[in-house]
N, C-alpha and C positions, 0 to 999 in steps of 0.2 A: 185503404182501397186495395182490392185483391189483383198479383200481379196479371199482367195478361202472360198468355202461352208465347208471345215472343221474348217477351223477359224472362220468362224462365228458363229458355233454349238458350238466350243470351247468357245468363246465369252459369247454365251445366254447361257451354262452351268454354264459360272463365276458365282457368288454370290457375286461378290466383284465389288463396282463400282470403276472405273479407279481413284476417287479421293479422295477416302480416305487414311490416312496417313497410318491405321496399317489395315492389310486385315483380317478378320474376324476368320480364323483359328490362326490367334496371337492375338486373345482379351481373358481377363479373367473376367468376373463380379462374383465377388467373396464378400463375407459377411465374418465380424470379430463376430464372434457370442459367447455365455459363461454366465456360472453364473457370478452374481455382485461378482469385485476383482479377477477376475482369469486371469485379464492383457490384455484384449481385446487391449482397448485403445494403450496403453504403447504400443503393438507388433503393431498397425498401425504407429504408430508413425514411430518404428521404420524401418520401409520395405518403410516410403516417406523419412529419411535422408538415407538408402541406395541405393533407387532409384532416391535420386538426387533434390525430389520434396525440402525437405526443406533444409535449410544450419545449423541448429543448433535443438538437439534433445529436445524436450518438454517433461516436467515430470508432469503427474497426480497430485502428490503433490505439486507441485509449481505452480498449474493451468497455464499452458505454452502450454498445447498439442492444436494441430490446429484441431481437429474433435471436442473435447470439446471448443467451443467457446462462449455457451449461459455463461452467469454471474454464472446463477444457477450450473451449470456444476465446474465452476472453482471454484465456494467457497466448493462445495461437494464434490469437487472427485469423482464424478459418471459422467456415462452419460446418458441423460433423451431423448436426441432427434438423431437418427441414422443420421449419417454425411457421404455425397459422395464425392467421392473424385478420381481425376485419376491418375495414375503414368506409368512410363517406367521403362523399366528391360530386360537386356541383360544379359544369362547367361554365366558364364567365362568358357573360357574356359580353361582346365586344365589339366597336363598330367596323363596321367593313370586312366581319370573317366569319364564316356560316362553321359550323360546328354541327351534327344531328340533331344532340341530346343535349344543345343551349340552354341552362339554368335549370336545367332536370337533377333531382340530387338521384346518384345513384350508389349503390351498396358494390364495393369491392373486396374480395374476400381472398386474401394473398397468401401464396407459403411461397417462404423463401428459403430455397433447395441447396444444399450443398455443389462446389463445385470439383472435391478432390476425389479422384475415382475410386478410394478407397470406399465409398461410400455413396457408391453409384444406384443402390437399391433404394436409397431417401428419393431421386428423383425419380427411379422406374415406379413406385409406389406414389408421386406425385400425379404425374405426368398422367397415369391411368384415372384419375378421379378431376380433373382440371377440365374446363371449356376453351381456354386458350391459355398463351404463353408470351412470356417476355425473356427475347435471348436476346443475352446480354456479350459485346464481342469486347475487347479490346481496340482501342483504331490505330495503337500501334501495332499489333503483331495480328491483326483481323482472325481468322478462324482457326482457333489450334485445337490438338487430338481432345481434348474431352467435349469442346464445342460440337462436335462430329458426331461423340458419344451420346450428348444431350437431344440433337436433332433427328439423331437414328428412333429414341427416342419418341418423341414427340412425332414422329412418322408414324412409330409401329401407333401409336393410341391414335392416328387421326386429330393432334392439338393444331389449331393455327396457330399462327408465331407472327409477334412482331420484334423487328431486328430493334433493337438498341445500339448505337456504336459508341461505344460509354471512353470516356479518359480524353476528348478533344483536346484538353487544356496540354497533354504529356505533348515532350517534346518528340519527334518524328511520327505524333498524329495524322495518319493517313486515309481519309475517307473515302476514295475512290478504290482506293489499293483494298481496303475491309469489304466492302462490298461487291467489288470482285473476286474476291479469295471467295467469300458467300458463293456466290456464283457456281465458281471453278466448284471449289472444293465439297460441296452442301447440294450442289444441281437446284438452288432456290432462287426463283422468280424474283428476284429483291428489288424494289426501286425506290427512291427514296420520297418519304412525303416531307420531313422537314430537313432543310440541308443545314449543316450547321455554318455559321458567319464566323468567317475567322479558322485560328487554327492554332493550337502551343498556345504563346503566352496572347495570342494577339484574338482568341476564341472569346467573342463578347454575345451569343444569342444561336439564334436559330430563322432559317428564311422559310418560312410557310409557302412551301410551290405551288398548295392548290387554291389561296386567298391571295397569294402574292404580295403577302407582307413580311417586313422585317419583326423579330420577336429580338428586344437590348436588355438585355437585363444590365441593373445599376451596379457599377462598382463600388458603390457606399454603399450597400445592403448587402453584406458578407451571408445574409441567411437566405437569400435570389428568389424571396418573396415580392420585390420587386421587377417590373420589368415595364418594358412603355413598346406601343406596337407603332411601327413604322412605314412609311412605303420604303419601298425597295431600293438602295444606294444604286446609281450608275452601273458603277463596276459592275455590280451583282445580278444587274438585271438579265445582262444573255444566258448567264447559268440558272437563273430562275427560270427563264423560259423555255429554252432546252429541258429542262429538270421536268418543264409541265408537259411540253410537247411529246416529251419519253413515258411520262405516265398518259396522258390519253391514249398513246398507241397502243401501249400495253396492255390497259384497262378494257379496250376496242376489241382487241383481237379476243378476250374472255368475257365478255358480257354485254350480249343483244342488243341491252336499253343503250348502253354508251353508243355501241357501235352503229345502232340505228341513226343517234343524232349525227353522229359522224359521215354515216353517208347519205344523211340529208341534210347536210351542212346546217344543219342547228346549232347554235352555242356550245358546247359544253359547259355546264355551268358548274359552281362547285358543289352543290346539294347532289347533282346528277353521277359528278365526278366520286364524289365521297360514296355515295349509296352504291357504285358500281365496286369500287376498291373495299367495301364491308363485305358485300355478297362473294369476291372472289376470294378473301381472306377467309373465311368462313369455310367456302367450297376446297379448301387447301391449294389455290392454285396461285396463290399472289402471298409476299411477305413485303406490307410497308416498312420503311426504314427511316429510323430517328437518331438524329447525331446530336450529342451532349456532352456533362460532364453532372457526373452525381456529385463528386466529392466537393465542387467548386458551384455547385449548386446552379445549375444553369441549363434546363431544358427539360427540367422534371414536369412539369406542369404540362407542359404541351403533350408530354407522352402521356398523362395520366390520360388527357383526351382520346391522345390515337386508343388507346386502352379500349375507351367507355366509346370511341366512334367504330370502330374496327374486329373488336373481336365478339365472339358470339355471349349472348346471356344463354342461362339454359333452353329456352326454347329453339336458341337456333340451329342445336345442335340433333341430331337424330336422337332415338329417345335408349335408352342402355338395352344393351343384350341382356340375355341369360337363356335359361333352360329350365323345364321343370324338371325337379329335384328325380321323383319317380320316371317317370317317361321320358326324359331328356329330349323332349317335344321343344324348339325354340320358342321361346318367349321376349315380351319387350316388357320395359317399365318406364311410362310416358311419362314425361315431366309435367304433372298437373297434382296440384295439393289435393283433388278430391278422390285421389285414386287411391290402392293399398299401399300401403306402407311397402318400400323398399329403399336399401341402403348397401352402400358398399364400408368395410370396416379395413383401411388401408394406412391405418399408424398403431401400434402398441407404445403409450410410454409410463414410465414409472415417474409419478412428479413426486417432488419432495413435500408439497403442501396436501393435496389431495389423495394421493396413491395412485391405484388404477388407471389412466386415461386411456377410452378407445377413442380416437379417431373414426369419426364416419362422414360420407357425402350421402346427402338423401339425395334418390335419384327422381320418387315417386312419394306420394302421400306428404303427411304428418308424423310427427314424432313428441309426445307430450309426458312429461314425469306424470310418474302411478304406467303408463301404458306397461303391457306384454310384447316382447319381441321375441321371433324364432329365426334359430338358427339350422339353414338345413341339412351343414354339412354332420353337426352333431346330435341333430333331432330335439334339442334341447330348447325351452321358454328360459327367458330372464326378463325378471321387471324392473323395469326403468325408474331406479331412485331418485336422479342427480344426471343433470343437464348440465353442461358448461357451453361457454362460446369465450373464445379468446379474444378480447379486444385488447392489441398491441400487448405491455407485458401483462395487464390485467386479467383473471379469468374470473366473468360473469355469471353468474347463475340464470338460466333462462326456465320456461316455462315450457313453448314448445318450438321445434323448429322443425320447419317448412321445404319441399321441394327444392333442390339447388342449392340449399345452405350447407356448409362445411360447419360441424360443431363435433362435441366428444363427449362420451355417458364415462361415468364416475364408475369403476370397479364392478363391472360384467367377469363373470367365470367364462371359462372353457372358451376361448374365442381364439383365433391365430388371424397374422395379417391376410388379408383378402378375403374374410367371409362375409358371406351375404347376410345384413339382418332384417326380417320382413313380418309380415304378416302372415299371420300361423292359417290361416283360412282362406291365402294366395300365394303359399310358396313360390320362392325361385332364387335360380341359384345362376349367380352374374359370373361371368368369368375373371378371378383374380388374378393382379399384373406376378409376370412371371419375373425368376430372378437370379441372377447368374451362380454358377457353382464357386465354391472358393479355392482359393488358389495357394494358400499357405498355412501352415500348421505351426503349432507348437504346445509340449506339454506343460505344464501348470501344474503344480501341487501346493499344500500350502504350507505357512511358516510352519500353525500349529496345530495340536487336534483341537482347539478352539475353534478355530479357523474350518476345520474341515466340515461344519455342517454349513456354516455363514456360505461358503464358497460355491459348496450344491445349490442352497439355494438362490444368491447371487445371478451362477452361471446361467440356472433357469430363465431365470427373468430377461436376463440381458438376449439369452437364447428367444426368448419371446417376442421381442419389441425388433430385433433385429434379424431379418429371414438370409442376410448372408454370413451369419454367422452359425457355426454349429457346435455342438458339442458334442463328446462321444468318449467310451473308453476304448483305450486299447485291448485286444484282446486275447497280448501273449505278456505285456508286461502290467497292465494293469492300471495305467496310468492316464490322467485325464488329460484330452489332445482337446484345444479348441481352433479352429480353424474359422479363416474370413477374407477379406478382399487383398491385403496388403500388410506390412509391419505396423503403419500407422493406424490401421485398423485396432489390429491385435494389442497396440502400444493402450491406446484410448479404453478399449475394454480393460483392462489392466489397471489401468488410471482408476476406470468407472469402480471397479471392484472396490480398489483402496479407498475412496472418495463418499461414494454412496453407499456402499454394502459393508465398510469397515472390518475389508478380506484385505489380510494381508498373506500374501504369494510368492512362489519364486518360479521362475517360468524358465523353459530350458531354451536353447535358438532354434530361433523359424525354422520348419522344413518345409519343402518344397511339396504340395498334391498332386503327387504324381497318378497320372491311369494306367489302368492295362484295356487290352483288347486281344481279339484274336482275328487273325489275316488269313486263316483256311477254315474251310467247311469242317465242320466237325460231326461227331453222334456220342453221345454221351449214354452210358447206362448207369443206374445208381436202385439199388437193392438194401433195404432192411426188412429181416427176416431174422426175431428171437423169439425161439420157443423154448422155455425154459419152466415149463410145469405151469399146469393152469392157463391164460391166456396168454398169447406171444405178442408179437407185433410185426407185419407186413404190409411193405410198401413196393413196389415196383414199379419207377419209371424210366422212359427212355426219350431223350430230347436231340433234335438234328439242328444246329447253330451253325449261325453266317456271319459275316463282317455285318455289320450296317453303315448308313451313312455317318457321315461327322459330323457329330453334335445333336445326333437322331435317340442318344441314351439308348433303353432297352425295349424292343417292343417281343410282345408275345404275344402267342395264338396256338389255340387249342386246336388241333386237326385227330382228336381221339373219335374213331367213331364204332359203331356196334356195342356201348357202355365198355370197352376193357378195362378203362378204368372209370367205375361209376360217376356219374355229373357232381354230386356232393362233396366229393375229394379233390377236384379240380381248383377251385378255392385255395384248397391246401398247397396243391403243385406249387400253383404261382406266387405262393408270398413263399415257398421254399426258393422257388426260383427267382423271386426279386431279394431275398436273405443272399443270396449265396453270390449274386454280382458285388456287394459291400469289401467282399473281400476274394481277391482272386490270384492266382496261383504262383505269381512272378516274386512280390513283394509286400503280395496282401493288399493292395492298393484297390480301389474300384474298378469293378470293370464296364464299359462304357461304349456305346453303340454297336451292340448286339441284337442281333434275330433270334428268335429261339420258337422252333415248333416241339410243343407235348404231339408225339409219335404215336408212342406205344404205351405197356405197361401189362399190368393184369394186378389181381387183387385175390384174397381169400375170406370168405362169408364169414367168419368168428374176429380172425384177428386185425384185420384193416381198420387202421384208424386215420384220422387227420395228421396224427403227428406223424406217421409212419409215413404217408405220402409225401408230407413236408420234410422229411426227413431224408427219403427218397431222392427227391427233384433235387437235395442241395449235393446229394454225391453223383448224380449225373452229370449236373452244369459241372462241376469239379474234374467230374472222367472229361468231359469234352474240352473243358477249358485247353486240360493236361494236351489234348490231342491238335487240339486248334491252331498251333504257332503261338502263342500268347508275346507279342510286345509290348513295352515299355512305352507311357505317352509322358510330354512334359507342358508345363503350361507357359505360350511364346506369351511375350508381351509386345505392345508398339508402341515405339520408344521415338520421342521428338527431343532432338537435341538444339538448342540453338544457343551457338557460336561465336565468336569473331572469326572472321577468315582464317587471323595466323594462324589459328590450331585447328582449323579443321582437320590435316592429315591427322595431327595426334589422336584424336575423337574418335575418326573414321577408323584408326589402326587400332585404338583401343574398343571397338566396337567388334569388329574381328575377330582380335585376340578373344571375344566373348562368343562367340562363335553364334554372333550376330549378320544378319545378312543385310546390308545397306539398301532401299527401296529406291530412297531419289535423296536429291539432296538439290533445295533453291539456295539464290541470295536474294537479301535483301538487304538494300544497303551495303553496307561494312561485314552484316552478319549470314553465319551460312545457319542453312535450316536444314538438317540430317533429319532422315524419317527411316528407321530401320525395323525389323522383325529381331526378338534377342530372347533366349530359354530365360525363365525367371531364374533358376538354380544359377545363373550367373552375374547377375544384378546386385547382390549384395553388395553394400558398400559401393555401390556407383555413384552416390553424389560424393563423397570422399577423393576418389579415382578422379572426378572429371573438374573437380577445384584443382587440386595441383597439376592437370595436364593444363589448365585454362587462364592459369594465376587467378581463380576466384570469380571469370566472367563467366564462361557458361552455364546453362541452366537447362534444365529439360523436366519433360514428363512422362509419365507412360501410364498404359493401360491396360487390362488383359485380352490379346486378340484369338487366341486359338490354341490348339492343343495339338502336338506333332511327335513323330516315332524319338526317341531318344539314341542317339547313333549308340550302333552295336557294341563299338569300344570303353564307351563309360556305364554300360547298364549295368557288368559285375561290380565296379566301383561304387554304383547307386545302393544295390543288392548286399553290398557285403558292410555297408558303411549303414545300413538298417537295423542287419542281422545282430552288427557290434553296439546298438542302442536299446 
């Protein structure tokens, strides 16, 4: 029977093509996000053996977990590289507690992010491709400097976030105190939808404020696959109620429908209450909050809910930016499988079993092995051999994947993190997540001339899958410098080289990336002019340079007018003039938030060439650098220390002596919480330094905050201690 014209409008309205398994309003791409130790890991773990992915739970300390699978990972106890992963999840259903998406099974598709800052690009490259998020806090020490890191984060991409307050069971678990620090410290809407029962050793569940039940899990079921729902003990009850009467209000004051019932004194009901706390979670204007413990396995289940009841599937989210490639005309790419093909490519890795993997999120269309994909930024087709999809530590072979799905193609050429891959016959080009500059160096060379071709191509590679780290040679002694977030950074690449690439190296000590700048206006002139029989070569320009703002890098603009110097050479100018900030005139270092107008110039009808201009503009920026004031920048870091009381003066005075500037400093408890500003060039050896001023108790973290003049009296010290290298 032939459809009618409203089933077929029905039809082209679907978003969902006929064959995929889960339809796009039951997908979740979702991020395990959190400072280093605040149980990321552990709670993925735990939501793949409750969802069935794995049969037996991995523990961090026993390096067992399946997201941690590098070497490096399992001897640390950290995780260095964000791991994707998919699972299924049906939620139970149960009497007396409304849930959305009751006994719906739906598709969750998880990367779980690193938490130590060295390695802050794994989540800036998450974060960008994600529909929401799971931050994970401590409920002892609630929101510390990478937490801050991560949220800043999840702001710039627009992620919704739900709070986790992970480690109940630890003793000075604090959930009011974590959720206030949220507050304070994060400016986030936080309120809680499950409170947790209990607290340290005496944390047996969780209290469901908007169904009003008790959630026990059994202490004979060490894997907290069981659990039995309750009404609500006495005691509990007024904090249950409070808990609800704080979320209607808050719920009232951001969405209509609540508010309406509210002031027609209607019920609130929980369907009404629940659909009001989706839509503001969504809107960025609400963070529900779930109190547990992963490792002790106790409240995993209910969050996998808030998960699948709270945060957005792809349709809920606006549909992704870009721009066309030619016209830089904006463009969108709607989340619907019948559209063209668009993707974002925001992981490079090298796997030991396959080779190649790209990371992509489809934003738009289909994606099927045999298909063509193009890339805009290099003009370039590649056809799609090999399809993977990761389930848990497994990787799958698929056929084709759909809208909103996170999967990876098998060894694509010519690709770098952030490109767009699409359909050659609907270009567009998405905006790639951006990513911080590095902040420490050091030279590498290798044992042997064996070694020295392994180690090129090594560096490459790892220079590939990772955008904050670089490589470069020096270009008075020769020698190869790689630069990145941190030691522990640079340590792990080192590692990786020996481990995977079978380089073995000797690396010289970290130094510090320092910048230049210039703090006066300047004008710069720069002349090439060789006639030496037959054709010469002439170049003529003149550039007038400004301070810029911090952290503004280099902007430039052409103000040439009447052709003096022809529009075809212009090209030239400016990669002379982005060539010539790489290296600048103090110490050779970068130079970094500059203005620079092309002035002037003139040219000659035989001998003018491209090189000749480019050759030009790099001795003008160099006349004006000379002329500009040129200082010395250094990279601050922000440093959280925490303490016992007795030594804080020690902390504080050795913080000082680093000619560190102390911000604030809380207590909590017994312990003091120092938050300081401190040059990285004097951090070295700081966890050494602050065990014996501590006897072994304190601990701290840090992160890179900003970049600042280097005081006048150590810059020849910087200067002469380069020159002697």
């Amino acid at each position: 029977m032939p459809a009618t014209l409203e089933q077929k409008q029905t039809a082209a309205k679907n978003p969902n093509s006929p064959n995929r398994k889960f339809p796009l309003e039951r997908t979740r791409n979702i991020g395990i996000a959190a400072h280093i130790d605040a149980g990321k890991t552990t709670l993925t773990e735990r939501i793949l053996f409750y969802t069935g992915m794995i049969h037996k739970i991995g523990e961090v300390h026993e390096g067992t977990t399946v997201t941690d699978w590098m070497e490096q990972e399992r001897e640390r106890g950290i995780t260095i590289t964000s791991a994707a992963t998919t699972c299924a999840w049906t939620q139970r259903q149960e009497p007396g507690v409304y849930k959305i998406f009751e006994g719906i099974k739906q598709r969750i598709n998880i990367i779980d992010t690193p938490g130590h800052v060295d390695f802050t690009a794994e989540v800036e490259r998450s974060l960008r491709v994600l529909d929401g998020a799971v931050a994970v806090f401590d409920a002892v020490a609630g929101v510390q400097p990478q937490s801050e890191t991560v949220w800043r984060q999840a702001t710039k991409y627009n992620v919704p976030c739900i709070a986790f307050i992970n480690k109940m069971d630890r003793v000075g678990a604090d959930f009011k105190m974590s959720i206030d620090s949220m507050r304070k410290k994060l400016g986030a809407n936080a309120w809680p939808v499950l409170l947790p029962l209990g607290k340290e050793d005496q944390f047996k569940g969780q209290l469901d404020v908007i169904n009003k039940k008790a959630v026990i899990y059994s202490d004979s079921d060490q894997l907290g696959s069981t659990y039995e729902l309750a009404n609500v003990a006495k005691e509990y009850v007024d904090l249950v109620d409070k808990a609800y009467h704080d979320l209607v209000e808050q719920i009232s004051n951001l969405d209509d429908e609540v508010a309406g019932a509210v002031l027609e004194e209607k019920p609130v009901t929980p369907e009404l209450l629940k659909a009001g706390i989706r839509r503001q979670t969504i809107a960025n204007k609400f963070v529900p909050v779930v109190g547990g413990s992963a490792l002790k396995n106790k409240g995993v289940q209910y969050l996998v809910d808030a998960v699948v009841d709270y945060l957005p599937s792809p349709l809920d989210i606006p549909p992704a930016k870009g721009m066309d490639p030619d016209s830089h005309e904006p463009m969108e790419a709607p989340t619907d499988d019948n559209a063209p093909f668009c993707s974002l490519a925001f992981k490079l890795w090298s796997d030991p079993f396959v080779g190649k993997l790209i990371f992509f999120r489809v934003y738009s269309g289909t994606l099927s092995k045999g298909d063509t994909v193009y890339n805009p930024r290099t003009n370039k087709r590649e056809r799609i051999s090999r399809l993977i999809q990761i389930q848990a530590d497994k990787r799958e072979d698929i056929e084709t994947c759909y809208s909103g799905d996170i999967a990876a193609i098998v060894g694509i050429k010519n690709i770098t993190t952030g490109d767009t891959l699409c359909d050659e016959d609907h270009p567009i080009l998405l905006e790639p997540p951006t990513f911080p500059d590095p902040v420490i160096s050091m030279a590498i060379e290798p044992k042997t001339k064996l070694d020295q071709e392994k180690m090129a191509i090594a560096l490459q590679r790892l220079a590939e899958e990772d955008p904050t780290f670089r490589v470069y040679t020096h270009e008075d002694t020769g020698q190869t410098i790689i630069a990145g977030m941190g030691e522990l950074h640079l340590e792990i690449i080192r590692d990786r080289m020996f481990r995977e690439f079978k380089v073995d190296a000797n690396a010289g000590k970290p130094q510090i990336a320092y910048r230049e700048t210039i703090t006066g206006n300047a004008h710069g002139v720069g002349k090439l002019i060789k006639q030496s029989g037959g054709r010469g070569q002439y170049g003529h320009v003149e550039v007038d340079m400004r301070p810029g703002d911090r952290g503004k890098g280099l902007v430039i603009e052409n103000k040439i007018v009447g052709g003096i110097i022809p529009r075809e050479y212009i090209p030239a100018v400016k990669k002379g003039i982005e060539e010539a900030v790489l290296n600048g005139v103090l110490g050779g270092y970068p130079v970094v938030d500059v203005e620079v107008d092309i002035v002037y110039g003139s040219f000659h009808e035989v001998d003018s060439s491209e090189l000749a201009f480019k050759l030009a503009a790099i001795f003008a920026m160099k006349d004006g650098f000379k002329q500009g004031k040129p200082i010395l920048l250094e990279p601050i870091m922000k440093v959280e220390n925490i303490t016992p009381e007795e030594s804080q003066g020690d902390i504080c005075g050795d913080l000082s002596r680093r000619r560190g500037s102390i911000n604030s400093i809380e207590t909590r408890g017994h312990l003091a919480i120092i938050h300081a500003e401190v040059p990285l060039a004097e951090l070295f050896g700081y966890a050494t330094a602050i065990r014996s001023l501590s006897k072994g108790r304190s601990s701290y973290s840090m992160e890179p905050s900003h970049f600042q003049p280097v005081p006048q009296n150590l810059v020849a010290a910087i200067l002469d201690q380069k020159e002697t290298k």
